[in-house]
C-alpha positions as CSV (number, residue, x, y, z in Angstrom):
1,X,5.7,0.6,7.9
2,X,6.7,-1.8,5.3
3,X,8.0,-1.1,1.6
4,X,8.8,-2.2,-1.4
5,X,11.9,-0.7,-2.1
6,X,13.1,-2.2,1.2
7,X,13.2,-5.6,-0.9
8,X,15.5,-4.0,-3.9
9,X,18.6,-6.7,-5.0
10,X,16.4,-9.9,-3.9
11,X,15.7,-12.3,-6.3
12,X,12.8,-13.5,-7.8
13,X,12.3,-17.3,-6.9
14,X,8.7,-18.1,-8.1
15,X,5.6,-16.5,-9.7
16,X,2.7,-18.1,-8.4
17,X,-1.4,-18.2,-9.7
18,X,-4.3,-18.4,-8.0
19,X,-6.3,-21.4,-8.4
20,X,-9.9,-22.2,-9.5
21,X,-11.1,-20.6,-5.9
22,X,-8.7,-17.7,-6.1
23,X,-6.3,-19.5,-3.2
24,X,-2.6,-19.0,-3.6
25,X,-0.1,-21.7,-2.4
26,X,0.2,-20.6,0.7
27,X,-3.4,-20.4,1.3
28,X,-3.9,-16.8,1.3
29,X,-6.5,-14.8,-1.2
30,X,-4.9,-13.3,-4.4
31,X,-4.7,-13.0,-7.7
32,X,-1.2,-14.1,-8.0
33,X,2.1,-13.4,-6.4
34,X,6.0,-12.6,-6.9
35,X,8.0,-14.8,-4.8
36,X,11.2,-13.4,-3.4
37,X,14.3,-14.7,-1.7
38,X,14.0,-15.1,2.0
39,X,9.7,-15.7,1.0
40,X,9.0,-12.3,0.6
41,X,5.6,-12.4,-1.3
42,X,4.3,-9.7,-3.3
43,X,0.4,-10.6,-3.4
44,X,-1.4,-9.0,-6.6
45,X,-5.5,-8.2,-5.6
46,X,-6.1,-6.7,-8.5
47,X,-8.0,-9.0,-11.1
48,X,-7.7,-6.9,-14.2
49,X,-3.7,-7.5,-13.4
50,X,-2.2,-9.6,-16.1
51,X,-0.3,-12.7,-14.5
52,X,4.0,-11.8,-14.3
53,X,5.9,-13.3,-17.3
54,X,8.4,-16.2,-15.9
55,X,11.5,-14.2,-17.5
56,X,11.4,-12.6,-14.1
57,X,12.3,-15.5,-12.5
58,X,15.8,-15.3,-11.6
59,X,15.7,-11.7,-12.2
60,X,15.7,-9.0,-9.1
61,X,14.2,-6.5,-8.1
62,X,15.9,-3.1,-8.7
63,X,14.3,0.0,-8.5
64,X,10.5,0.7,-7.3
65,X,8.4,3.8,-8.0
66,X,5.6,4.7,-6.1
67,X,2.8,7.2,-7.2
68,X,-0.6,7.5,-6.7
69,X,-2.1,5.9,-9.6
70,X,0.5,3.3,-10.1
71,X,3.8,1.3,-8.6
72,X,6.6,0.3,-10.9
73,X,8.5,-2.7,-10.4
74,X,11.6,-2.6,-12.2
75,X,13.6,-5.8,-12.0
76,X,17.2,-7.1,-13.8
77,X,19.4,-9.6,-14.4
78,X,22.9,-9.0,-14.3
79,X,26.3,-11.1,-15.2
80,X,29.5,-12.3,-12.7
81,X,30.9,-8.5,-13.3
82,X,27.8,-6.6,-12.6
83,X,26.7,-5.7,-16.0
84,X,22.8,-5.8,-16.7
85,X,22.3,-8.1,-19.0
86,X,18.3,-7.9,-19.0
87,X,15.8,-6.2,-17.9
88,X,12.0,-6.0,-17.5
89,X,9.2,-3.6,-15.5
90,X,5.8,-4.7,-14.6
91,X,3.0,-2.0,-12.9
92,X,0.5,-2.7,-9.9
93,X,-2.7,-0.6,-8.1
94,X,-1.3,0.6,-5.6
95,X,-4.6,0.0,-3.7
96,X,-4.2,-3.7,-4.8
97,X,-1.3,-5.5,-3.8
98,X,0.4,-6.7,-0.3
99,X,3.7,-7.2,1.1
100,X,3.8,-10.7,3.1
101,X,7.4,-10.5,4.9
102,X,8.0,-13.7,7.7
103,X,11.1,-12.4,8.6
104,X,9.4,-9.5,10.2
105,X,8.6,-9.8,13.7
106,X,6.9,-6.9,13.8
107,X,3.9,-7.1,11.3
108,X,1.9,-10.3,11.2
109,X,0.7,-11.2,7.9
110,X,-0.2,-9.0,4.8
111,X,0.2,-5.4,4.7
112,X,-1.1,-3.4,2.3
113,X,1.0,-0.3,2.4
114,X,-0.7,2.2,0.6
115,X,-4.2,1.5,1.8
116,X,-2.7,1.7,5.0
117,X,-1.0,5.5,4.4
118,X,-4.2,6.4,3.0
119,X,-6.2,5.3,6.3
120,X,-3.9,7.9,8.5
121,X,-5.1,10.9,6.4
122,X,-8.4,10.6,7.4
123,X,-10.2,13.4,9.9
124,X,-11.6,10.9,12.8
125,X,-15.4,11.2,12.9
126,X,-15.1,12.8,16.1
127,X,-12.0,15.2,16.3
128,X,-10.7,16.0,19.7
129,X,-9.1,19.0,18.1
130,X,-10.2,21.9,16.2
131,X,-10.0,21.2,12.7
132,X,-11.5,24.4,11.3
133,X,-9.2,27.8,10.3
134,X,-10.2,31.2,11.8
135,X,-11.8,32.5,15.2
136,X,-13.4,30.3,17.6
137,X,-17.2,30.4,17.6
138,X,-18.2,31.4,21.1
139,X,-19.8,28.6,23.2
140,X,-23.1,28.9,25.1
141,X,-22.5,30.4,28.5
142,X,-19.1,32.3,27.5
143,X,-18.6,36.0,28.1
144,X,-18.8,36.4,24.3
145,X,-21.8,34.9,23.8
146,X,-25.0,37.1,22.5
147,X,-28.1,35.7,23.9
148,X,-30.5,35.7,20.6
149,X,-34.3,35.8,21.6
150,X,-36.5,33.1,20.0
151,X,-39.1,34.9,19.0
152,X,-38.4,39.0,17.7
153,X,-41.5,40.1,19.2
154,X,-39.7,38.9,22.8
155,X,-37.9,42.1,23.0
């Protein structure tokens, strides 16, 4: 699984527009996208998602909260002794937005992290398993099995 917070203390190198046909730079689909150091792109879907202010350029990323309605982006800027100097937070959908990492080998291309969490939590359409609570509803043919007649006048 990939995260956000995996990318805290890198920089902010570009922020990046779609153009006329919703295309990014690197030819992926998006609305726009946070550049980081090492080309860690942070790929906005969402549409009704306001375009990043440049003032996080330069900045980095420091602290990311996740919840179910929203993730916070908090990013800073910070002098030769540590000190934060500035500061700024932006929100996304958390079911609109993709990580795009080429330093790791093991995912290939975008991953959208909480679509993919959500996706695991769902009940196959199929269950091998036993999904339901309390007794076991005897099976045709088992010793516990009452044979019903179809019609009442049958008996």
């Amino acid at each position: 699984m990939i995260s956000l917070d995996h990318y805290n203390g890198r920089k902010v190198i570009a922020i990046n527009d779609s153009d006329i046909n919703g295309e990014l730079p690197n030819g992926e689909e998006g609305e726009w996208e946070i550049v980081l150091d090492g080309d860690v792109r942070i790929i906005c879907y969402d549409s009704l998602s306001e375009l990043p202010d440049e003032v996080l350029v330069g900045m980095s990323l420091t602290t990311v909260v996740l919840s179910n309605d929203r993730t916070n982006l908090h990013f800073g800027r910070f002098d030769d002794q540590g000190n934060l100097v500035a500061s700024s937070q932006m929100f996304l959908n958390p079911m609109q937005y993709g990580i795009n990492d080429p330093a790791r080998e093991d995912i290939e291309g975008t991953v959208r992290p909480q679509a993919e969490s959500l996706r695991d939590l769902s009940v196959p359409p199929q269950p091998d398993e036993r999904i339901a609570e309390g007794p076991e509803e005897p099976t045709e043919g088992s010793a516990d099995a009452e044979e019903v007649p179809e019609h009442p006048d049958d008996e």
